[in-house]
LOPAMAR-130825 format. One record per residue (C-alpha): residue number from 1; residue in three letters; z, x, y. Coordinates in nm, 3 decimals. Layout:
BEGIN
ATOM   k   r       z       x       y
ATOM NUM Ala       Z       X       Y
...
% end
This chain:
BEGIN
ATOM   k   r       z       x       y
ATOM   1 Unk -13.272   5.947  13.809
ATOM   2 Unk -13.480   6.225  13.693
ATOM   3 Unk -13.553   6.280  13.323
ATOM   4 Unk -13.267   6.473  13.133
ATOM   5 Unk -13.352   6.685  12.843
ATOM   6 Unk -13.149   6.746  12.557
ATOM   7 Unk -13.130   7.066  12.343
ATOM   8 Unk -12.982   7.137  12.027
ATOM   9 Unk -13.081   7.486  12.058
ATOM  10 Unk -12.971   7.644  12.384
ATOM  11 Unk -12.661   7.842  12.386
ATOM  12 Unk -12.420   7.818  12.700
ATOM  13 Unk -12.205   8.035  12.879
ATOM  14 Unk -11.819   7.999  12.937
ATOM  15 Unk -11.895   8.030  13.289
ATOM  16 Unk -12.150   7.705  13.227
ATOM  17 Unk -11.922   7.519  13.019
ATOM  18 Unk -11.632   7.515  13.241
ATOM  19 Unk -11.821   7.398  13.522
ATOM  20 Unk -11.904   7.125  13.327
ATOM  21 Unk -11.559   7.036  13.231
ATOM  22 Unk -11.434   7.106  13.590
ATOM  23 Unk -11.702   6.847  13.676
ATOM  24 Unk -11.602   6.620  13.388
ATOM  25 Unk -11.294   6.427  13.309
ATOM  26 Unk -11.256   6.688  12.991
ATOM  27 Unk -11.189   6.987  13.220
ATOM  28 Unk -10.836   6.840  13.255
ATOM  29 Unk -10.759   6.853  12.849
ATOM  30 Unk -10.949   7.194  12.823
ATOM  31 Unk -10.808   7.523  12.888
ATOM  32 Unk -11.057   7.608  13.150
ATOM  33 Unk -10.871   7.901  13.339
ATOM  34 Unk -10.902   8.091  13.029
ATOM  35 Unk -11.281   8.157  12.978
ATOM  36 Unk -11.180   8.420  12.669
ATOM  37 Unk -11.004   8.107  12.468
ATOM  38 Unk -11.355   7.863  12.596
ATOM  39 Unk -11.597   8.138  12.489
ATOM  40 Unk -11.428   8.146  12.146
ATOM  41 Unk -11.493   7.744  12.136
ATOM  42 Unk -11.831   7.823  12.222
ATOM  43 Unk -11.884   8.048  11.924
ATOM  44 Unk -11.718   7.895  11.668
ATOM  45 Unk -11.858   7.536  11.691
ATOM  46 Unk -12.138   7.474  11.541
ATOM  47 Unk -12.334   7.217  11.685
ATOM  48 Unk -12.402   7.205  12.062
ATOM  49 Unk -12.627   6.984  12.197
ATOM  50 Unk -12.645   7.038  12.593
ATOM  51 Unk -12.787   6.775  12.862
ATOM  52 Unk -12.980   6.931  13.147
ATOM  53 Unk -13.167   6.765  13.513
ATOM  54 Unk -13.397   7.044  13.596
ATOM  55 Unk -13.217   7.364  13.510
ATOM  56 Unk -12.850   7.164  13.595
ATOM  57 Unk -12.655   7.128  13.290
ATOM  58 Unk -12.480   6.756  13.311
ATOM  59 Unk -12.354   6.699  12.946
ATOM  60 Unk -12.255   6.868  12.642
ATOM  61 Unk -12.113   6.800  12.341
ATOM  62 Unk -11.992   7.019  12.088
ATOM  63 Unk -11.860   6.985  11.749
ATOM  64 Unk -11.807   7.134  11.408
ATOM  65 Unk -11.999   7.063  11.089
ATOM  66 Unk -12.018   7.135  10.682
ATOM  67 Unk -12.374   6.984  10.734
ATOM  68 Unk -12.339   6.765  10.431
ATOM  69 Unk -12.050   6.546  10.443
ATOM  70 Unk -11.852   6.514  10.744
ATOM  71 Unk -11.885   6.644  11.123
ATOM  72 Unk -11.596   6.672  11.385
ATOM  73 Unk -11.683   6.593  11.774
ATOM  74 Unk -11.469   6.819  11.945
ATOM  75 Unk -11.580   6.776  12.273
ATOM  76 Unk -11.798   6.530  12.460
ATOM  77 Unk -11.877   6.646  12.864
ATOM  78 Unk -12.075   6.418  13.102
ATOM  79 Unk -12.069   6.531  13.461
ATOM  80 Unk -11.902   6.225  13.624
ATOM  81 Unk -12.190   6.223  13.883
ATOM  82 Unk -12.413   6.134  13.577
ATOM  83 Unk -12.184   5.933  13.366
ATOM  84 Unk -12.293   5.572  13.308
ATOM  85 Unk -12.650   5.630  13.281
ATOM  86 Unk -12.658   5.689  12.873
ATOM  87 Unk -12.607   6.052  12.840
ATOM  88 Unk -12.336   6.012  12.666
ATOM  89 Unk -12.431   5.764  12.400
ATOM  90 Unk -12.762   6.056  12.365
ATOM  91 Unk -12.520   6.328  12.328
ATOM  92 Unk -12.356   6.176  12.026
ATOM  93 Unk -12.609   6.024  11.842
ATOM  94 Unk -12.829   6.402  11.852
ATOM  95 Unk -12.480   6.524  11.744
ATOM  96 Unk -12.520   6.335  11.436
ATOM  97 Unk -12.835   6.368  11.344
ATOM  98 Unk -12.818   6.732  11.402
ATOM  99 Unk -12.515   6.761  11.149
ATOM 100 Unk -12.704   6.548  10.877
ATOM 101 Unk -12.790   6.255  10.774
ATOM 102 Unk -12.507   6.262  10.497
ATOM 103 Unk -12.253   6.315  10.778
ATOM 104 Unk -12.000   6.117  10.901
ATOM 105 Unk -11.943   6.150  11.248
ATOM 106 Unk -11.545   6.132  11.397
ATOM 107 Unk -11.384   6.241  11.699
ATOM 108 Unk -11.021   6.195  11.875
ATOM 109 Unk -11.038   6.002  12.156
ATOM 110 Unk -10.927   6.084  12.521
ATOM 111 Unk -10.676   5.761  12.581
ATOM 112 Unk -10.902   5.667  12.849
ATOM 113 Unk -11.173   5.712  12.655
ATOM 114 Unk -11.090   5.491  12.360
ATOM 115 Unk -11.273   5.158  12.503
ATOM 116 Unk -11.594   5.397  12.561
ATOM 117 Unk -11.676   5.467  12.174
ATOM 118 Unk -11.674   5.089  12.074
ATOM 119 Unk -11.969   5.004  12.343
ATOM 120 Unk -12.167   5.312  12.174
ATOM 121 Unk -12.147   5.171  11.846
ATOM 122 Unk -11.861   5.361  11.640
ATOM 123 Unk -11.594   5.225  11.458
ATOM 124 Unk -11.193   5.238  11.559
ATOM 125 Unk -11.041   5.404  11.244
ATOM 126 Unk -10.617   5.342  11.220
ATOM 127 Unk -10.563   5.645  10.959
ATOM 128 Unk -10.615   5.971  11.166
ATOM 129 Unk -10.295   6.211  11.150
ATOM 130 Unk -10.297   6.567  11.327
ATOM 131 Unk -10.030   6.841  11.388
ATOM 132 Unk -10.049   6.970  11.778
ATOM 133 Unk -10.088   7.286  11.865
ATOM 134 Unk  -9.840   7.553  11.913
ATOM 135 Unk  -9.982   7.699  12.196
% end
C-alpha cells in the first residue's frame, strides 16, 4: 500500500466528502444527496482530520470538541477499498489528540460497527440516551 498521510488541517469540500461516504459504508446513514445540509456538517465540526494516498482522499473523520473536557466523533469514513489496513484506528486516535489531552473521546456506533471500536481499544459504555431527529 502506499503511505497515507493524515491532516488535521486541510479543509474538504462537500463534493469530497460525499464521495467518501458514497465510497464508505457511512454514505448510507448520511444525507449525501443534499450537499447544502453536508457542507453545513463540514463547517460546524470542529475537528477534521482527513486520510489521503497521493492526492486521493480515503478517510475522514470528523467530530465536535470544547477542547478541554469532552469530544464527540460524529463521523468516521474509510473508503472500503482501504478499510482494514489501520486507517481507521489513525483517524481516531489524531481525533483525540487533536481535541486535547483532557478529552474524552465518544461516538455512537453504526450497529455494524459496534464490534470494530473494542479491537481499537475503546470502551463499550451502557448509559448513552439521545432524542432522534425530526427531520
Amino acid at each position: 500500500m502506499a503511505e497515507v498521510i493524515y491532516s488535521s488541517n486541510v479543509k474538504i469540500t462537500a463534493g469530497q466528502y460525499i464521495d467518501l461516504l458514497n465510497r464508505s459504508t457511512l454514505g448510507q446513514r448520511r444525507p449525501v444527496s443534499d450537499p447544502e445540509r453536508i457542507q453545513k456538517m463540514l463547517d460546524h465540526g470542529n475537528v477534521l482530520v482527513t486520510a489521503w494516498i497521493d492526492d486521493k482522499l480515503v478517510g475522514v473523520s470528523r467530530a465536535l470538541t470544547d477542547f478541554s473536557f469532552c469530544c464527540y466523533l460524529s463521523d468516521l469514513a474509510v473508503d472500503e477499498v482501504y478499510q482494514h489496513q489501520g486507517i481507521g484506528k489513525k483517524l481516531v486516535y489524531l481525533t483525540h489528540e487533536v481535541s486535547g489531552p483532557n478529552t474524552m473521546l465518544m461516538l455512537l456506533a453504526a450497529p455494524a460497527a459496534t464490534t470494530y471500536y473494542p479491537k481499537i481499544g475503546m470502551e463499550r459504555f451502557e448509559h448513552c440516551f439521545y432524542l432522534k431527529r425530526t427531520n
